[in-house]
C-alpha positions as CSV (number, residue, x, y, z in Angstrom):
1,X,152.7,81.0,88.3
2,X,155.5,81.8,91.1
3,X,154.5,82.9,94.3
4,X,155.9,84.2,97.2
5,X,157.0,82.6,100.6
6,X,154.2,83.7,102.3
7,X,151.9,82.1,100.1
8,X,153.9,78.4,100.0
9,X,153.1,79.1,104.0
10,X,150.0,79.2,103.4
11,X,149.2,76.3,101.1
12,X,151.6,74.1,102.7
13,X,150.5,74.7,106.4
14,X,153.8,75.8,107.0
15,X,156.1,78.9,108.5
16,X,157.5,81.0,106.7
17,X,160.4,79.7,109.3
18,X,160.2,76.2,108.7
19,X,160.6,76.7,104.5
20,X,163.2,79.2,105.1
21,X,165.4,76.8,107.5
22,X,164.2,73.6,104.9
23,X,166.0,75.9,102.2
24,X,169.1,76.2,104.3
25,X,169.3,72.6,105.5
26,X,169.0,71.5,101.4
27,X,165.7,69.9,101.8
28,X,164.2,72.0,99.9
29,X,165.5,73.5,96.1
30,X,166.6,77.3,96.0
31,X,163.9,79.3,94.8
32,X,164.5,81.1,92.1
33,X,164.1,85.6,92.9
34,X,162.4,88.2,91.7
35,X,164.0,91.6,90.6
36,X,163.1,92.7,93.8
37,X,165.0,89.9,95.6
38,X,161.8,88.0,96.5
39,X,162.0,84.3,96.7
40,X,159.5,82.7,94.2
41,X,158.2,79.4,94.6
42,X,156.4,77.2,92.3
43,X,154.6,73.9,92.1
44,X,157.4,71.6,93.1
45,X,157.9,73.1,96.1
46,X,154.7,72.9,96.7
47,X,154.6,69.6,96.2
48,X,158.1,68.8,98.0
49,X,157.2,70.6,101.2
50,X,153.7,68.7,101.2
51,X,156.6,65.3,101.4
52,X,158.3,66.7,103.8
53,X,155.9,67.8,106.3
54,X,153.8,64.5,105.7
55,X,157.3,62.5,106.7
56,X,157.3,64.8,109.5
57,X,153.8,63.5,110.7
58,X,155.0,60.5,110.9
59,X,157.5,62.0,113.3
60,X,160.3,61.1,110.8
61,X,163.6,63.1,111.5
62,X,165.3,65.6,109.5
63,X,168.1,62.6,108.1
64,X,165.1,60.4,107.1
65,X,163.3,62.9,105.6
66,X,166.5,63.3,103.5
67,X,166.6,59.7,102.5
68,X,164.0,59.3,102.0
69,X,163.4,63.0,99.2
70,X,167.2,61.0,97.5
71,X,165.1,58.0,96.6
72,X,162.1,59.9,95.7
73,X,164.2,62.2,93.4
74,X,165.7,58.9,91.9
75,X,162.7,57.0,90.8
76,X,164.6,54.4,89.0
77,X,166.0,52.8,91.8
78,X,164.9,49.7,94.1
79,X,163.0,50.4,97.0
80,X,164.3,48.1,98.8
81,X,166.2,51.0,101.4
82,X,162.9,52.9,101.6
83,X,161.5,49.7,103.1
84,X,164.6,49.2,105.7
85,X,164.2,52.8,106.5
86,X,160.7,52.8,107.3
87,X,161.2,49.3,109.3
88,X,163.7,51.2,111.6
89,X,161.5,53.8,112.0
90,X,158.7,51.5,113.2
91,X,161.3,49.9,115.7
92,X,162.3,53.5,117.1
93,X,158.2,54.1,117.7
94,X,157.5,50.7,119.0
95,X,160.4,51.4,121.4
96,X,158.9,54.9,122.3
97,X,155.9,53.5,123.2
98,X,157.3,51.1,125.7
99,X,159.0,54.0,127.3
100,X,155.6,55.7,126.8
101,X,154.0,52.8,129.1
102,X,156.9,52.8,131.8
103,X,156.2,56.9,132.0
104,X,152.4,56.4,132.2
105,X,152.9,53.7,134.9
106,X,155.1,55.5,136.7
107,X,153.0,58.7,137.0
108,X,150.2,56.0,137.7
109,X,152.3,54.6,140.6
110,X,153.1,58.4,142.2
111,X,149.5,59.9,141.5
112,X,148.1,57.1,143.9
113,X,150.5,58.8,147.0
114,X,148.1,61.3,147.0
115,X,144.6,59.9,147.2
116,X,142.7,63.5,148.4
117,X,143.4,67.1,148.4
118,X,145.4,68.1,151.7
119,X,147.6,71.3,152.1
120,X,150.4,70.6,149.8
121,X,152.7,70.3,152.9
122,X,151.3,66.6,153.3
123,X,150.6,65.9,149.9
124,X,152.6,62.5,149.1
125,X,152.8,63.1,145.5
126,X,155.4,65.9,146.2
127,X,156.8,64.8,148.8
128,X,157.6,61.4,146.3
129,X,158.8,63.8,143.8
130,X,161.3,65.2,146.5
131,X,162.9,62.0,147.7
132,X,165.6,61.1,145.1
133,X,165.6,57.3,146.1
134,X,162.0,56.8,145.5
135,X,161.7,55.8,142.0
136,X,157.7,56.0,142.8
């Protein structure tokens, strides 16, 4: 039974938004329309969007999303990419993390220029914040 764009939101724990710009970026198949012009959705775009916002989860960008819905849509084929694919991706996170770490140290490092509340014209933290050569 076809239903609407409201209620794909709805089951898919999406925006209306997000399926509408899915659509237009090819993720997602045209729906087919109603005689009033409605979009009607059915069960594979149920289950599609359900992919692509799980991928999204994983913090997977738009182009990987995309590879990755090309080999799902070609079941056939080795899976060999899909595995290269989701290796890279791993690399990218393992890489954010480290910049995650350097951050966290870094805010570690200027919180401690400010041990106790003061008026904020003596507080080291922004005055560390305003000096361009301190790197904290």
């Amino acid at each position: 039974m076809p239903i609407k764009i409201g209620e794909l939101a709805k089951r898919t724990e999406s925006t209306v938004e997000t399926i509408r710009y899915y659509e237009k970026e090819g993720l997602l198949p045209e729906p087919s329309r109603s005689e009033g012009n409605y979009r009607l959705y059915g069960e594979k775009h149920i289950e599609r969007l359900r992919f692509i916002r799980h991928c999204r989860t994983l913090d997977m960008a738009l182009g990987e999303v995309r590879t990755l819905l090309r080999f799902r849509d070609a079941p056939d084929e080795d899976c060999g990419d899909v595995n290269i694919l989701l290796d890279e991706h791993i690399r990218a996170v393992e890489i954010r993390v480290e910049e995650l770490m350097q951050l966290k140290q870094h805010l570690m490092t200027l919180r401690q220029k400010c041990e106790s509340t003061a008026p904020t014209s003596s507080c080291g933290i922004l005055r560390a914040l305003s000096d361009r050569s301190c790197h904290a």
